[in-house]
C-alpha positions in Angstrom: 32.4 44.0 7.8 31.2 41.5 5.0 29.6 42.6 2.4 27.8 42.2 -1.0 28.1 44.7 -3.2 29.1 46.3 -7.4 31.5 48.7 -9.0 30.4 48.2 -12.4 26.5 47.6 -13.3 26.7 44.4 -15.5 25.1 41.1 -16.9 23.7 39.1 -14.1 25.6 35.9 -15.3 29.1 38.0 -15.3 30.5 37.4 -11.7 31.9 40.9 -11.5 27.8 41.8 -11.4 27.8 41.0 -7.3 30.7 40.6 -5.5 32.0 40.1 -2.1 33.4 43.0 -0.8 35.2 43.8 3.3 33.8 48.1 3.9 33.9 49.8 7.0 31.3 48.7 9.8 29.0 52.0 9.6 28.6 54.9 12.9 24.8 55.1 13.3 23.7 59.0 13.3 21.2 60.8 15.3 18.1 58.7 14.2 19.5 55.8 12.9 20.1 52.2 13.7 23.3 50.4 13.5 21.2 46.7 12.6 23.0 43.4 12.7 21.9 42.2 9.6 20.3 38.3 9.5 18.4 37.6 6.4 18.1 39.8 3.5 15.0 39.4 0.0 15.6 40.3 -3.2 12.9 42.6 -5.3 13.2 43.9 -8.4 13.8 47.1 -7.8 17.3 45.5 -6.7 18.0 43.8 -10.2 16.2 47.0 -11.4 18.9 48.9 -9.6 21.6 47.0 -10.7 20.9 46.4 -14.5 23.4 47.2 -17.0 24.2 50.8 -17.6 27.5 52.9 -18.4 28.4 53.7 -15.5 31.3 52.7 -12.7 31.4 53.7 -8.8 34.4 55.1 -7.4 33.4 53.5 -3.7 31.4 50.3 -3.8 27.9 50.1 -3.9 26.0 47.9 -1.9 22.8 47.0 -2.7 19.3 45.5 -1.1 16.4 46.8 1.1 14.8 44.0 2.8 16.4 43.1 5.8 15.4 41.4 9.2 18.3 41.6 12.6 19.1 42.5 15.4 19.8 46.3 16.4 23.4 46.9 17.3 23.4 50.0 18.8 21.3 53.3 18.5 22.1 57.2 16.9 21.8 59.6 19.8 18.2 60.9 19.1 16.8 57.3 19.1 13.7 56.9 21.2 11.9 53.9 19.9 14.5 51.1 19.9 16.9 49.6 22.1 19.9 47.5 21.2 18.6 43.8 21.5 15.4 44.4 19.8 14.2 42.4 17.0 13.3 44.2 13.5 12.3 43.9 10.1 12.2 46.9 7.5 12.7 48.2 4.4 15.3 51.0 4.2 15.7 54.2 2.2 17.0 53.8 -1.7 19.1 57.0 -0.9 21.1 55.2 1.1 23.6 51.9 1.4 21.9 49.1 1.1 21.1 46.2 3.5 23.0 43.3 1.7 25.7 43.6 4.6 26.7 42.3 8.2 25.2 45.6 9.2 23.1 48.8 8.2 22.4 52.0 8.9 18.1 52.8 9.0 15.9 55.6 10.3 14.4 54.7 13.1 10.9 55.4 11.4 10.5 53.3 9.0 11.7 50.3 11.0 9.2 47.5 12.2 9.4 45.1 15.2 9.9 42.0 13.7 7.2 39.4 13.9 8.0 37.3 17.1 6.8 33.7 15.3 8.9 34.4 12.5 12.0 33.3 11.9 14.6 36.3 10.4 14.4 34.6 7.0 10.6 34.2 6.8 10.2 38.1 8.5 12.6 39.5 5.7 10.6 38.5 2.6 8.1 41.1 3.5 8.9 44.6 4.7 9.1 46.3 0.8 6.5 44.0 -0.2 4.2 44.3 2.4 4.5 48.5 3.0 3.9 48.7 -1.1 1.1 46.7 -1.2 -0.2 48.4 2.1 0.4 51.7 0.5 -1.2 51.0 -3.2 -5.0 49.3 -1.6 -5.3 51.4 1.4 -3.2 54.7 1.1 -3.4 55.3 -2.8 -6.8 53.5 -3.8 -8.4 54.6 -0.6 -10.0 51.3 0.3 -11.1 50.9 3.8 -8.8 48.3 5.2 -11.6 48.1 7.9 -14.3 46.6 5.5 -16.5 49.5 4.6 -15.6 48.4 0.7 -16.1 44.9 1.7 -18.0 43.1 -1.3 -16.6 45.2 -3.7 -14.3 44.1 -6.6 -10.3 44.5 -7.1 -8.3 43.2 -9.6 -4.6 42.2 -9.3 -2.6 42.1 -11.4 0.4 40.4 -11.1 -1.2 38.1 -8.1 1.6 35.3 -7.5 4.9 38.0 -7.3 6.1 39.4 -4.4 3.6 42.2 -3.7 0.8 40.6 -5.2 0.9 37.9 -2.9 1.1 40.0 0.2 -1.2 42.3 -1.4 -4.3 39.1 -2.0 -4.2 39.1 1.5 -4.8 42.3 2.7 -7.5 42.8 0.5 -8.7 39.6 1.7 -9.0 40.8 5.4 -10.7 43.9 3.9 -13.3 42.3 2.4 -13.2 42.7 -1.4 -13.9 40.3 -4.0 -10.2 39.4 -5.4 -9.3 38.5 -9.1 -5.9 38.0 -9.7 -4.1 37.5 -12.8 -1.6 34.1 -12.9 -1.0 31.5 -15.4 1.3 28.4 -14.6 -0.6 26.0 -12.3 1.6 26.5 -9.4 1.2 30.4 -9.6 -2.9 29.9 -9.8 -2.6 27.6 -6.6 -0.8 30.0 -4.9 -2.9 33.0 -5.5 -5.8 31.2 -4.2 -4.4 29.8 -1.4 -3.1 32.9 -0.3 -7.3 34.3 -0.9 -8.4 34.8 -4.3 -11.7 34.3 -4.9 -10.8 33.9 -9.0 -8.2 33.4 -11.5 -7.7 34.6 -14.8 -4.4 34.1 -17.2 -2.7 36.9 -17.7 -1.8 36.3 -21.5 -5.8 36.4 -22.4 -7.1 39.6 -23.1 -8.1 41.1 -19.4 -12.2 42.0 -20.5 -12.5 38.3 -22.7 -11.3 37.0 -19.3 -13.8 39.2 -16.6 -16.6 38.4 -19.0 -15.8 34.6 -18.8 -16.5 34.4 -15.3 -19.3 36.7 -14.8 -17.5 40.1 -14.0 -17.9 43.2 -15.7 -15.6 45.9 -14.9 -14.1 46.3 -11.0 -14.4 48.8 -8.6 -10.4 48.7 -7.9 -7.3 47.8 -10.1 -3.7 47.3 -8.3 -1.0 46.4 -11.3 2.1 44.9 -9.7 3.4 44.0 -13.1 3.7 46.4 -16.0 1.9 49.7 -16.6 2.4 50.2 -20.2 1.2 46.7 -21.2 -2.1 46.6 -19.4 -3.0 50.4 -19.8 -5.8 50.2 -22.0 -7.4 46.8 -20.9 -7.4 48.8 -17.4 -9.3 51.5 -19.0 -11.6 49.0 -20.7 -12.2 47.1 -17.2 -12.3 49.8 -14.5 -15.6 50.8 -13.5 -17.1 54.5 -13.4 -15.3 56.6 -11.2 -13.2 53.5 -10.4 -9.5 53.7 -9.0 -6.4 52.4 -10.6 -2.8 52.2 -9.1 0.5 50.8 -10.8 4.1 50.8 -9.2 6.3 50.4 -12.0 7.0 53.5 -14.1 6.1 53.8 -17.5 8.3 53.2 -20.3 6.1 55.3 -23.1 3.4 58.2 -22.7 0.2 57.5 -21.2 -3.2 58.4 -22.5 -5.1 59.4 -19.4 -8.2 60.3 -22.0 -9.2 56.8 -21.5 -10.3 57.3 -18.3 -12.1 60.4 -18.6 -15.2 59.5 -19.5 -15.4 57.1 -16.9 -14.1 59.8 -14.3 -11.5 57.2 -13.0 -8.4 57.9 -10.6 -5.0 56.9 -11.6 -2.6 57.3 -9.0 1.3 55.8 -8.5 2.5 54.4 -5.8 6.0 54.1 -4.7 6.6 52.8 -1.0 10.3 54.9 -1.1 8.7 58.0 -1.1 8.1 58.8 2.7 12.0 57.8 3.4 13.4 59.8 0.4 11.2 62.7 1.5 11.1 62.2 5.0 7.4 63.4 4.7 5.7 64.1 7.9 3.9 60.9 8.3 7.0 59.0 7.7 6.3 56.7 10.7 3.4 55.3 9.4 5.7 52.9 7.7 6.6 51.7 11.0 3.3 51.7 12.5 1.8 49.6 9.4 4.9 47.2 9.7 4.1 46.4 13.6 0.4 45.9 12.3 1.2 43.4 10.3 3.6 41.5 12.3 0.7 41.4 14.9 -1.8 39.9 12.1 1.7 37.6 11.4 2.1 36.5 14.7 -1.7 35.7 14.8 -1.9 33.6 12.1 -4.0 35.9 9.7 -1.8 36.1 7.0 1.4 34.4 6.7 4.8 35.2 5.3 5.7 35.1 1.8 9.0 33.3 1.7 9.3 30.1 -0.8 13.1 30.0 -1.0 15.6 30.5 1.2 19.0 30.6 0.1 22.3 30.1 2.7 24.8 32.0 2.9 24.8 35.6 2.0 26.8 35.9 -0.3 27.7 37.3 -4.0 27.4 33.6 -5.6 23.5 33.2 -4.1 22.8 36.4 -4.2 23.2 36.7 -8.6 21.4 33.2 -8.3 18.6 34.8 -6.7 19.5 38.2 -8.9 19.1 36.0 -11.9 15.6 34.6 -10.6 14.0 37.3 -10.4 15.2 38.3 -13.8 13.3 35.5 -15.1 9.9 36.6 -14.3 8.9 33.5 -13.1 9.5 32.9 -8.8 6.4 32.5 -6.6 6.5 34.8 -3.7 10.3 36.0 -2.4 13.8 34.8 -2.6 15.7 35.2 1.2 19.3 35.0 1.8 19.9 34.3 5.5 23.4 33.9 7.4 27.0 34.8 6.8 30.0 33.2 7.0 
C-alpha cells in the first residue's frame, strides 16, 4: 500500500523529511480496524513528532493521527463496526500512523463519521475535537450541560486547531469565552466560531482582561505554550480557579503561584486513554459520535480551511511546513491518493 512516511527525522524543507514510501497492507488484530484511509489533518504533535533529532529507523515510520475512511475489514473480537461503515478518529501514538491507504485502530476510540461531512471536512477534527473535549469537560470539570453557564474561560490560543473546536464547545456550555488572537483574520475567526471577546496575545494577558472589563476567570484552557503564559495565568485565574495546558513544559514550574489562590492545574493529553488503554477508553468513541450528532445538526461546524489533494510526501511537508509557521487558521487536510 501507499504510503507517507521517514527514516531519518530532518528539516522540513529537506525532501528526505516525508517521503513516499510502498509497506505491507496491515492484518487487523483482535480489536482493531483495518480502515481504508480518505482524508488525513496534520497537528503539531505530527511535526512535533517528526522534528529533527539524531536518530534513524531501521523500518520506516509512518506518521499522522487524524484520519476519516472507510473500514476494510474487522479483528476477530470487533463488535461495534462492520466493514462498510463510515468513521473518523484519532489513533494511538504507539502505533503506525494514519498517513497511509490503510490503518490499523482500536475499535474504541473510533467515531462514526459525521454523515454531512465530507471525509476531508470530518478528518480535521477527531485529535482536535477529543483534546479540547477532554481539557473543558474531563480535566477542568466544567459541566458541558450548562450548570457553569455564565461563567468565564479563557483561551488561549483561540484561532489553532483545538482552540477553534474548543470556542465551540464552551459555547454550547454556556461560558463567557475570551480568546486570545491577533491578525485580523484569526480575531474574525474566533468570533465567528463564538467568542464573546478578543484580546491580542502579544499584550500582557491582565493589561488586556482589565481593558475590557474582566478581572480574573473562572477557567483557563492554554492550547499554545505553558511556559510562556505561566505566570499571567497565575495573575488572571480566579480563587480556587482551574487551569489546563496541553503542551509540556520546557523549564520547571512554580506551582507556588497558585497556592494562595487554591487553584487547580491539571494536564491534559487526549493519547492517554489509547496508550493506557484505561478503563473508560471508550469514551473517546462515545464523545466522537456526540459530536458528529451536534455536526450533522448544524451546532457546530467542522474546522477545515485548507484542503490539500493528493496525499502525498510533497503536500504533506507543505502542510508539515505550515504548521511549523505558527500561523494557519483551523486545520490543514490531505484527502485522496493516487
Amino acid at each position: 500500500m501507499k504510503a507517507v512516511g521517514l527514516r531519518r527525522y530532518l528539516p522540513i524543507a529537506d525532501p528526505e523529511s516525508l517521503i513516499d514510501l510502498e509497506i505491507p497492507k496491515p492484518e487487523p488484530g483482535p480489536r482493531d480496524l483495518l480502515v481504508r484511509v480518505e482524508a488525513i489533518s496534520v497537528n503539531p504533535v505530527d511535526t512535533k513528532v517528526r522534528a529533527p533529532k539524531p536518530k534513524e529507523e531501521v523500518e520506516p515510520r509512518v506518521l499522522g493521527w487524524d484520519a476519516a475512511g472507510v473500514v476494510e475489514a474487522t479483528g476477530s473480537s470487533v463488535t461495534l463496526f462492520r466493514p462498510g461503515d463510515e468513521v473518523y478518529y484519532s489513533g494511538s501514538i504507539l502505533r503506525q500512523g494514519t498517513n497511509s491507504e490503510f490503518h490499523l485502530v482500536d475499535e474504541r476510540i473510533v467515531g462514526q463519521k459525521p454523515a454531512k461531512l465530507s471525509f476531508a471536512q470530518a478528518a480535521a477534527l477527531p485529535l482536535t475535537t477529543i483534546t479540547a473535549w477532554e481539557a473543558l469537560f474531563d480535566r477542568l470539570g466544567i459541566d458541558r450541560f450548562g450548570a457553569d453557564g455564565g461563567q468565564s474561560l479563557l483561551i488561549i490560543g483561540g484561532a489553532g486547531g483545538v482552540g477553534s473546536i474548543g470556542i465551540q464547545l464552551a459555547k454550547l456550555a454556556g461560558l463567557k469565552i475570551t480568546a486570545t488572537a491577533s491578525r485580523l483574520a484569526t480575531r474574525d475567526w474566533c468570533l465567528k466560531l463564538g467568542a464573546d471577546h478578543i484580546i491580542d496575545h502579544r499584550n500582557p494577558l491582565k493589561a488586556s482582561l482589565t481593558e475590557i472589563g474582566i478581572e480574573d476567570v473562572c477557567f483557563i484552557a492554554n492550547f499554545v505554550d505553558t511556559d510562556l503564559y505561566w505566570a499571567p495565568m497565575a495573575e488572571v485565574i480566579r480563587h480556587q480557579g482551574r487551569i489546563c495546558c496541553i503542551n509540556e513544559n520546557r523549564s520547571p514550574l512554580d506551582l507556588n503561584l497558585l497556592k494562595s489562590k487554591s487553584a487547580c492545574f491539571v494536564w491534559e493529553f487526549m493519547f492517554t486513554r489509547s496508550m493506557y488503554e484505561t478503563t473508560d477508553m471508550q469514551q473517546q468513541r462515545e464523545l466522537l459520535n456526540e459530536v458528529a450528532s451536534l455536526l450533522d445538526s448544524g451546532v457546530i461546524q467542522s474546522t477545515v480551511t485548507e484542503i490539500m489533494t493528493p496525499i502525498n510526501a510533497t503536500n504533506l511537508r507543505s502542510a508539515h511546513a505550515k504548521s511549523e509557521s505558527g500561523r494557519t487558521i483551523g486545520k490543514i487536510v490531505l484527502a485522496g491518493w493516487k
